[in-house]
VEXTI-831159 format. One record per residue (C-alpha): residue in three letters; residue number from 1; x negated, y negated, z negated. Coordinates in steps of 0.25 Angstrom, whole numbers, always signed. Layout:
N
  resn  resi     c1     c2     c3
   ALA   NUM      X      Y      Z
...
//
This chain:
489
  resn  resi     c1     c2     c3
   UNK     1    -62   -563   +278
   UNK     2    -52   -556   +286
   UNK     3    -36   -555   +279
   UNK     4    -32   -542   +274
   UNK     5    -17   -539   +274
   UNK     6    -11   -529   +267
   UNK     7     -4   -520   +277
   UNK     8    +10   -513   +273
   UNK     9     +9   -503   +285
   UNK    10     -5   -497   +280
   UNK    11     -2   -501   +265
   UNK    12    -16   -506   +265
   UNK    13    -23   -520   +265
   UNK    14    -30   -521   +278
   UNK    15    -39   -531   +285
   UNK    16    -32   -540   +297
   UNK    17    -37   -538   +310
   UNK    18    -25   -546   +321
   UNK    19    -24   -538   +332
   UNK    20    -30   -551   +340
   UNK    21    -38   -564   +334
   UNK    22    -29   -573   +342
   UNK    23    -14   -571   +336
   UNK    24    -10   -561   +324
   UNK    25     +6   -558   +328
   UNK    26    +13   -557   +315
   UNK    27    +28   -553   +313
   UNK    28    +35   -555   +303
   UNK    29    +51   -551   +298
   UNK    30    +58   -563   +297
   UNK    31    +71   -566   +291
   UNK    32    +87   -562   +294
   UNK    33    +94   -574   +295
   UNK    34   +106   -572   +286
   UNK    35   +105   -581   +275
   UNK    36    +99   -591   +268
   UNK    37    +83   -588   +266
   UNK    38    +78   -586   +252
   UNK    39    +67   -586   +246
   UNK    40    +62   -571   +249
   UNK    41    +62   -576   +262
   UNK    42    +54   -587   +259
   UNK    43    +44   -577   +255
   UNK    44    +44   -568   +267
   UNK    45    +41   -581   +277
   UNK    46    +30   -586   +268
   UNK    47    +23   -575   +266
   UNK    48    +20   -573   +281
   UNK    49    +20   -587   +282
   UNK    50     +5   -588   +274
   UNK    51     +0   -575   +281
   UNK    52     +3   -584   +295
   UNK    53     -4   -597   +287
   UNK    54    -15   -589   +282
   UNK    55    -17   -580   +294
   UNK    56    -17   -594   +304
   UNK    57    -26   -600   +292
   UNK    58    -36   -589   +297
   UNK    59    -37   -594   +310
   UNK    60    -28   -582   +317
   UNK    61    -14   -586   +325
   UNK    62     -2   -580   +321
   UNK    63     +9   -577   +330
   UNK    64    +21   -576   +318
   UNK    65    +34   -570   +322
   UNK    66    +45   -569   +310
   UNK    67    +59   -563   +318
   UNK    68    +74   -569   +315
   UNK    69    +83   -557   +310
   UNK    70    +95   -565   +318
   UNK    71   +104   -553   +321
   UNK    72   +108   -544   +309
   UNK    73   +119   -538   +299
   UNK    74   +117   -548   +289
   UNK    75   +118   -559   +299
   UNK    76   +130   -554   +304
   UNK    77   +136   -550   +290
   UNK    78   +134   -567   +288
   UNK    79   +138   -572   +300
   UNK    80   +152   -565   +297
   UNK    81   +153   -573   +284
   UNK    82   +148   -586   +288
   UNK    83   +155   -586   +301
   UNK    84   +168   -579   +300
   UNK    85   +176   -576   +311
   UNK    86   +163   -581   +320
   UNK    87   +160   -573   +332
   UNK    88   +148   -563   +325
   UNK    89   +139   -564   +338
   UNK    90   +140   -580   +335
   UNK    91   +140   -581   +320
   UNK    92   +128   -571   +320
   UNK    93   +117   -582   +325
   UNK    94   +127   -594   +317
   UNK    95   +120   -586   +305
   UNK    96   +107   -581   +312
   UNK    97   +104   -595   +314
   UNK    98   +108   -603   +301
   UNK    99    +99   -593   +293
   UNK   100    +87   -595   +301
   UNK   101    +88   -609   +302
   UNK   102    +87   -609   +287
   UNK   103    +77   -598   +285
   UNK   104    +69   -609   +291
   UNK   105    +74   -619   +285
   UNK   106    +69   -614   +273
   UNK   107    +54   -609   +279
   UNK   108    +55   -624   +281
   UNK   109    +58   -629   +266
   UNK   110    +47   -618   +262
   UNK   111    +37   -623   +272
   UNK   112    +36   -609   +277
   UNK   113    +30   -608   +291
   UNK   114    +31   -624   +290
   UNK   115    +27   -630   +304
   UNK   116    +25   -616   +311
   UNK   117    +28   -614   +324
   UNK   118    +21   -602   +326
   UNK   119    +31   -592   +321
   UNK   120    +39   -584   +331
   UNK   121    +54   -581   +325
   UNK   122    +62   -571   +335
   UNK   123    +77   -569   +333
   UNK   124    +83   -554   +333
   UNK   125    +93   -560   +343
   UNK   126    +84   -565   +351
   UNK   127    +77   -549   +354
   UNK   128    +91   -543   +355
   UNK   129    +86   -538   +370
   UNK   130    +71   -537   +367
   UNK   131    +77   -527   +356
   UNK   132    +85   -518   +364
   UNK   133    +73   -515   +373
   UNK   134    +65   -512   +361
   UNK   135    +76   -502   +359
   UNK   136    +78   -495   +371
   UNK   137    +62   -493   +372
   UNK   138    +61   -488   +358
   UNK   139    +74   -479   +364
   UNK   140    +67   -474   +375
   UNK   141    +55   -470   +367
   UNK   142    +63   -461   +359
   UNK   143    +61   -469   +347
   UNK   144    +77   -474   +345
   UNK   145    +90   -468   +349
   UNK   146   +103   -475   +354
   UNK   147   +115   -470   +345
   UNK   148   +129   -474   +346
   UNK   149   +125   -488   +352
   UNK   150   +115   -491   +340
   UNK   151   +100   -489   +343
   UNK   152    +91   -480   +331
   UNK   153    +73   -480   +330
   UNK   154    +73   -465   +328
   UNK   155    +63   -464   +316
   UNK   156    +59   -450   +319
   UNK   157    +52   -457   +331
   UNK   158    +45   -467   +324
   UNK   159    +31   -464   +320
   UNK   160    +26   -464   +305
   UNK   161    +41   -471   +301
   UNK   162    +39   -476   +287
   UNK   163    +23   -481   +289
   UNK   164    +26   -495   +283
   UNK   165    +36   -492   +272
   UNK   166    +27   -478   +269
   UNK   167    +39   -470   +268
   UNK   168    +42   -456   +272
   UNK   169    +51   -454   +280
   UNK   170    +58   -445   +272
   UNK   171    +58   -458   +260
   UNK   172    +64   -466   +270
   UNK   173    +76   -457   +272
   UNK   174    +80   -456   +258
   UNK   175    +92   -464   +257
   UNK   176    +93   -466   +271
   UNK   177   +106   -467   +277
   UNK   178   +115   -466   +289
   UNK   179   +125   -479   +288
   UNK   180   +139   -473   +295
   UNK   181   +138   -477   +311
   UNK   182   +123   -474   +311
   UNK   183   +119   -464   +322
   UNK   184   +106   -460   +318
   UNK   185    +97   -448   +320
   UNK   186    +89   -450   +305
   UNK   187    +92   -460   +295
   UNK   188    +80   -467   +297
   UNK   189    +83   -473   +310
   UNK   190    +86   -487   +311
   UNK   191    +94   -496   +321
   UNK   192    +88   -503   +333
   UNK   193   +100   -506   +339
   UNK   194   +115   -507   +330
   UNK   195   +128   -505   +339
   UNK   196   +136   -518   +337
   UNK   197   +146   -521   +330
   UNK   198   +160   -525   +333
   UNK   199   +159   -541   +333
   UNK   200   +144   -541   +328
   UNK   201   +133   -547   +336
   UNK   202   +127   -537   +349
   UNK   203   +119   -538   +359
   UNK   204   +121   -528   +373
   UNK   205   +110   -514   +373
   UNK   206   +108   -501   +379
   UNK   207   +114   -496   +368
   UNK   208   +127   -504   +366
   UNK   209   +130   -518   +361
   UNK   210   +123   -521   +346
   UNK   211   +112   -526   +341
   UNK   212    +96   -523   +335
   UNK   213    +93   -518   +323
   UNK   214    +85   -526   +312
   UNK   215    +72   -519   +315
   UNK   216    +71   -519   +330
   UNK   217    +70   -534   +330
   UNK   218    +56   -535   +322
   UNK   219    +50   -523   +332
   UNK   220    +57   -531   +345
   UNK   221    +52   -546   +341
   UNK   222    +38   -543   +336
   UNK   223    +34   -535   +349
   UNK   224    +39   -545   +357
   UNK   225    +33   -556   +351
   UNK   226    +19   -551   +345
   UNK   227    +18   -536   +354
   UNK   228    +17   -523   +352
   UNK   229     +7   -524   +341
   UNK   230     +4   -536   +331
   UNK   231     -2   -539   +317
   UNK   232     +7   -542   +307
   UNK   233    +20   -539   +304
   UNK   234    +27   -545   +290
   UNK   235    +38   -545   +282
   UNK   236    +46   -542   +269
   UNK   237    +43   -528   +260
   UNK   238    +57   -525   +260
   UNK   239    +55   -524   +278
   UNK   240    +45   -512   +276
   UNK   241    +56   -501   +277
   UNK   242    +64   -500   +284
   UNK   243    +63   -514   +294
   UNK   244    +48   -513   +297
   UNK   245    +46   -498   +296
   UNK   246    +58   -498   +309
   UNK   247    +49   -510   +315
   UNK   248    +37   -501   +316
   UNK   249    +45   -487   +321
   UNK   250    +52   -496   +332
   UNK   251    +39   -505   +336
   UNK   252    +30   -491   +335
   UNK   253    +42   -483   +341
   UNK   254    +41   -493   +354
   UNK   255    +26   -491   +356
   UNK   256    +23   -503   +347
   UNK   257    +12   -505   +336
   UNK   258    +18   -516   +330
   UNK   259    +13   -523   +316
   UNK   260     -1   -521   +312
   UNK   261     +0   -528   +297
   UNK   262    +14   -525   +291
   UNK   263    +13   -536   +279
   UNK   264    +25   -536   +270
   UNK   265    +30   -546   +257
   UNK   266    +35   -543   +246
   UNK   267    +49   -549   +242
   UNK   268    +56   -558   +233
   UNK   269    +64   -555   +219
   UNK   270    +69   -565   +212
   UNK   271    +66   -565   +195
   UNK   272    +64   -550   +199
   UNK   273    +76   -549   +208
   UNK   274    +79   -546   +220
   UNK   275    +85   -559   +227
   UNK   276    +99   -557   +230
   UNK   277   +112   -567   +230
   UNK   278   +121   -558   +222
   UNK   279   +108   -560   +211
   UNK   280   +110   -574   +213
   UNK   281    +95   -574   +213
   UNK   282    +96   -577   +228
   UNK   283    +84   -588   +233
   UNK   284    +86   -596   +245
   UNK   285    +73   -605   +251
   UNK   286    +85   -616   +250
   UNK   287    +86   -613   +234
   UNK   288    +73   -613   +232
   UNK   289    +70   -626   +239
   UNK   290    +82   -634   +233
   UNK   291    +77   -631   +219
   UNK   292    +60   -633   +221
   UNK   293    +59   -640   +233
   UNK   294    +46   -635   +235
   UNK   295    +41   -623   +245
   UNK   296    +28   -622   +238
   UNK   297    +34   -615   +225
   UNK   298    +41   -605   +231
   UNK   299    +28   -603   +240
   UNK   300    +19   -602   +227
   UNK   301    +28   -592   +222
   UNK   302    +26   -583   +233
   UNK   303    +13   -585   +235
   UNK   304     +9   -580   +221
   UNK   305    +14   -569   +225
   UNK   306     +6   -558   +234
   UNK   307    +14   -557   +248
   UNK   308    +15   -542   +247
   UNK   309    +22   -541   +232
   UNK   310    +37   -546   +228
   UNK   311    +36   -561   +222
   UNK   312    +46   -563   +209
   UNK   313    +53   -578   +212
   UNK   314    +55   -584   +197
   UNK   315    +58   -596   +189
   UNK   316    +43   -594   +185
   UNK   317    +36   -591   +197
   UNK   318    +43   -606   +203
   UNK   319    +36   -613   +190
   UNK   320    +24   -606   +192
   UNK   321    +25   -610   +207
   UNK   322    +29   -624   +203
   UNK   323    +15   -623   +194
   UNK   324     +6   -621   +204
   UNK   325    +12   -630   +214
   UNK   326    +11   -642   +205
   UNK   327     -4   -639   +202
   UNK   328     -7   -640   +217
   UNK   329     +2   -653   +217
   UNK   330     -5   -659   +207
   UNK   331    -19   -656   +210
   UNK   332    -14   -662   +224
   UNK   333     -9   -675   +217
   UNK   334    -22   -676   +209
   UNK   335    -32   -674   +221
   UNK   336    -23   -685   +228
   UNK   337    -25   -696   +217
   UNK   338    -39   -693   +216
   UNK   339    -41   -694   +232
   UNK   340    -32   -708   +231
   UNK   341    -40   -712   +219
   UNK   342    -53   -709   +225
   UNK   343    -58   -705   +212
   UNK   344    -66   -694   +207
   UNK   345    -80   -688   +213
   UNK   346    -85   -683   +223
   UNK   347    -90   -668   +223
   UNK   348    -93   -667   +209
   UNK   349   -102   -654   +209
   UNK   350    -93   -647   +216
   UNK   351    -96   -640   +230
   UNK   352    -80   -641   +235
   UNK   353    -81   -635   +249
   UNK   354    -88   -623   +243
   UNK   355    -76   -623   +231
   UNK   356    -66   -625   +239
   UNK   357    -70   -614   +251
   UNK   358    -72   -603   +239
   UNK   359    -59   -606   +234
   UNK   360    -53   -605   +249
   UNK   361    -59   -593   +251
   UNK   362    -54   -586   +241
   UNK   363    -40   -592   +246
   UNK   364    -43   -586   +259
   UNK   365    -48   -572   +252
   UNK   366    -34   -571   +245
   UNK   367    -27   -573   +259
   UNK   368    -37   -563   +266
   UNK   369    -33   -553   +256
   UNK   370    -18   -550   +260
   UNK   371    -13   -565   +259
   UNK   372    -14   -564   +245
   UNK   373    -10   -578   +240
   UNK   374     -9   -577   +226
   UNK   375    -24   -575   +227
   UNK   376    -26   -587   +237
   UNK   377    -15   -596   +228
   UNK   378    -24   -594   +216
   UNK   379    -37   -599   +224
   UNK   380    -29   -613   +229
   UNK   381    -27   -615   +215
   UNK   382    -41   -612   +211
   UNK   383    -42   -624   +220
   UNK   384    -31   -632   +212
   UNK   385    -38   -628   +199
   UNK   386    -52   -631   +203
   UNK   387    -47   -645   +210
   UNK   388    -41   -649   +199
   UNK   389    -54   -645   +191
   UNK   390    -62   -657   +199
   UNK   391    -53   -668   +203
   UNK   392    -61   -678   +202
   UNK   393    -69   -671   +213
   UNK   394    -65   -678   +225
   UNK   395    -72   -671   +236
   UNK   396    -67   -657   +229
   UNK   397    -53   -661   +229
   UNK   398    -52   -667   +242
   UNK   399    -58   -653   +248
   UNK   400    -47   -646   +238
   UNK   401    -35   -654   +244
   UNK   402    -38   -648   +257
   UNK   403    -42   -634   +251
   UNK   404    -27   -633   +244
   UNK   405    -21   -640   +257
   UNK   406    -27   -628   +266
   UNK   407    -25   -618   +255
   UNK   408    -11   -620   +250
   UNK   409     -9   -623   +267
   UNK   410    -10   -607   +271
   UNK   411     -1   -606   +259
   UNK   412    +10   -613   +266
   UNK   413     +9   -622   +253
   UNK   414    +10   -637   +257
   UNK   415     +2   -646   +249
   UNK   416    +11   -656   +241
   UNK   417    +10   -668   +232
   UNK   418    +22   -674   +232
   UNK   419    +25   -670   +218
   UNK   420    +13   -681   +212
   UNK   421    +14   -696   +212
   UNK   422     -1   -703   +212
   UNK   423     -6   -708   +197
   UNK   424     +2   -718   +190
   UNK   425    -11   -726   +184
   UNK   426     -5   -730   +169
   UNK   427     +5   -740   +179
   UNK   428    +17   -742   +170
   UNK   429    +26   -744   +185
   UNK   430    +26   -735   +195
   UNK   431    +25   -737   +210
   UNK   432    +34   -730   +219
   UNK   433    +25   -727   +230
   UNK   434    +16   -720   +218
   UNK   435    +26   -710   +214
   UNK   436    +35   -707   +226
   UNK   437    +42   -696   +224
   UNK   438    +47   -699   +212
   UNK   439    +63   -706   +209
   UNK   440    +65   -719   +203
   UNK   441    +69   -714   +189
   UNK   442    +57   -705   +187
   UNK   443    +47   -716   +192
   UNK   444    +53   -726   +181
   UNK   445    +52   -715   +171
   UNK   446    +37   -713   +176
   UNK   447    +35   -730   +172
   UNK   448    +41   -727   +159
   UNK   449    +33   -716   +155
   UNK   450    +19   -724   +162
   UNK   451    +23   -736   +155
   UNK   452    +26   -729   +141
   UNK   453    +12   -720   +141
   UNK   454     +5   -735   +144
   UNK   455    +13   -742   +130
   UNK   456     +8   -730   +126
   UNK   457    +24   -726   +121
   UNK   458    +19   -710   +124
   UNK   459    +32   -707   +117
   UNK   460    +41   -711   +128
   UNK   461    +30   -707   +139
   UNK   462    +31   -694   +134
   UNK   463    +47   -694   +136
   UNK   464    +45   -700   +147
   UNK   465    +36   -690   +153
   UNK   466    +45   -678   +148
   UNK   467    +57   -685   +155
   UNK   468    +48   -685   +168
   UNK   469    +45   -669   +167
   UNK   470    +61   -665   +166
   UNK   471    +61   -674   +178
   UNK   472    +50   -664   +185
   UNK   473    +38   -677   +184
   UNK   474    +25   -673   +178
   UNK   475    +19   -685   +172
   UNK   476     +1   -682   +172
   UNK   477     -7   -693   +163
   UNK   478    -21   -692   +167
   UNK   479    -32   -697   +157
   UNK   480    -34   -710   +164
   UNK   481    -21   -715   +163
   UNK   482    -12   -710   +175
   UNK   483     +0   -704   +176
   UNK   484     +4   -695   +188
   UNK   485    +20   -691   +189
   UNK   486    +21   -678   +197
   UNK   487    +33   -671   +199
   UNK   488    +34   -657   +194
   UNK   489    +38   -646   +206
//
């Protein structure tokens, strides 16, 4: 079945046809190193991350190139606080390269792109030359004009302008202004090149000493890396207008097709907010890692969540999160005891290849259908439910383990069982190497509580037991006598 994409430029959900069989080229906007990388970030990079897994999961290679923002007003605006009384032209990259280093750093603790060594990442200051002669070619086309050392893409030039935002022209220009040392010929115009700035960072042009605008960068790297012409270009909703609209006037104004597929996420609020500092409702990857540990959570939460529409972080949607990943942890620990055990049957009526390979067609359907992974996340757990349904089955649940591994896998969701100790058979002393994971003090509470259930004290067990859940350890008594501690995400 071939995947269908919902294209922003058509507005229309379209089958996917790569220009060739042997590489789909893919550019997406990656971030501006200023700060500290939060957790809409986090969205952004995992998003395109799964449509990379799932496109490679379909046998296609996937040449991925995610640009650095590494020369930029906010860059500068924090170089001058951090380094003050620093050289600009040093400080610039001081701050350039402590932001980067922690955007992936954080990638790292999500397990975003984990491993991956096939993702091209070009720095802004890296195509300062490669810039200015896109420039002067768009110049000499008559599609920009030099003005008092800065560089403008004359929008009247540019052919059906407002094609991916579907705006008028007319639209676009309420509201639009002129900032004061702006030499335009319309509003609308926006800057390749900006006329430096006494002490800030520049590079040498035809046009004076300065440096690129935002947008020329994405136009500049994208042909230079994946040509003229490739099949998807991705980023945030709030890129649409004006940063990919320019991308498209420049690219087309220079004789380029550019983008094929535009596919766009939807952001990030927080309890209904807009994340911001001055809210305090500000997020970084960092904060969310210090307080859950754990990537899957926040992975589950977007996930949920169709690519395409806002997500909503709340308290709620982190419980609901922590919900599912324990069902999946604990069907995991079960299949393990069962497989050490070597208890159970064996195919007991039921056909699992045919099961299993209806379910995974139905995760691959959802993915098909515009990457939709609230659809496919629903048939993994269809999977748990049914698994958990014939555990005795150990043929089914060995195939299942395997099933969920590849699944949850193009999901970027790793597989983790950790949080489960092996079944304490009515023992009334607990071995160590039975229950790592767990400190001293709460494997001595755990002999207390297994010694008190076998004097049959259910009084004291039952404190016990309470004890353990405000410590986070979920105590599970099975019909036949064992006990297994897990520890609650």
């Amino acid at each position: 079945m071939p995947i269908h994409i919902y294209n922003s430029l058509t507005r229309k959900k379209e089958e996917f046809v790569a220009l060739s069989q042997a590489q789909i080229k893919m550019y997406v906007c990656g971030p501006t190193v200023y700060d500290e990388p939060h957790i809409g970030h986090a969205r952004s990079a995992y998003v395109f991350d799964i449509i990379k897994r799932y496109l490679e999961y379909k046998k296609y290679k996937v040449l991925f190139v995610r640009n650095v923002t590494d020369v930029d007003d906010k860059i500068i605006d924090k170089a001058r606080k951090e380094f003050k009384g620093e050289d600009l032209n040093t400080a610039f990259k001081k701050v350039a390269d402590k932001y980067l280093l922690a955007y992936h750093q954080a990638l790292e603790k999500l397990e975003i792109n984990s491993g991956d060594s096939g993702i091209v990442e070009p720095k802004a200051s890296e195509y300062i030359e490669k810039m200015v002669l896109f420039i002067k070619g768009l110049i000499d086309k008559g599609a920009a004009y030099p003005s008092g050392g800065d560089v403008y893409f004359d929008i009247s030039k540019a052919r059906d302008y407002g094609k991916l935002s579907h705006q008028s022209l007319d639209k676009m220009e309420i509201g639009t202004r002129v900032s004061p040392g702006e030499n335009k010929k319309n509003p609308l115009d926006f800057a390749l090149w900006k006329s430096a700035k006494e002490g800030e960072p520049s590079w040498v042009s035809p046009w004076g000493k300065g440096r690129p605008g935002w947008h020329i960068e994405c136009s500049v790297m994208s042909s230079d890396i994946l040509g003229d012409e490739f099949d998807i270009h991705g980023g945030g909703l709030d890129l649409i207008f004006p940063h990919h609209e320019n991308e498209i006037a420049q690219s087309e104004g220079a004789g380029k097709k550019f983008a094929r597929y535009w596919i766009h996420h939807g952001l990030l609020t927080i309890n209904g907010q807009k994340m911001s500092k001055s809210l305090g409702n500000f997020i970084t990857v960092n904060d969310f890692m210090d307080k859950y540990k754990n990537p899957n959570l926040l992975k589950l939460i977007f996930l949920s969540t169709h690519y395409a529409h806002p997500v909503d972080y709340t308290a709620d949607k982190i419980e609901e999160a922590k919900a599912a990943l324990e069902r999946i942890s604990i069907l995991l620990g079960k299949i393990e005891s069962a497989a050490q055990e070597r208890k159970g049957t064996r195919a007991q009526g039921h056909k699992s290849a045919s099961v299993l390979e209806d379910i995974k067609n139905r995760f691959i359907a959802a993915m098909d259908d515009d990457f939709n992974t609230p659809k496919a996340l629903a048939s993994v757990f269809d999977l748990v439910t049914l698994t958990n349904k014939n555990i005795e089955d150990l043929d089914f649940i060995s195939s299942s383990k395997e099933a969920l591994k590849e699944l949850l896998g193009i999901l970027g969701i790793s597989l983790n069982v950790t949080i489960y100790a092996k079944p304490l058979e009515g023992k009334t002393k607990v071995e160590k190497p039975s229950i790592s994971g767990f400190s001293e003090e709460e494997i001595s509470l755990i002999d207390k509580r297994l010694k008190a259930k076998k004097d049959k004290n259910y009084a004291l067990a039952d404190n016990i037991r309470k004890e353990l859940e405000e410590k986070g350890i979920i105590l599970e008594d099975t019909k036949d006598g064992k006990t297994t501690p897990r520890r609650k995400l």
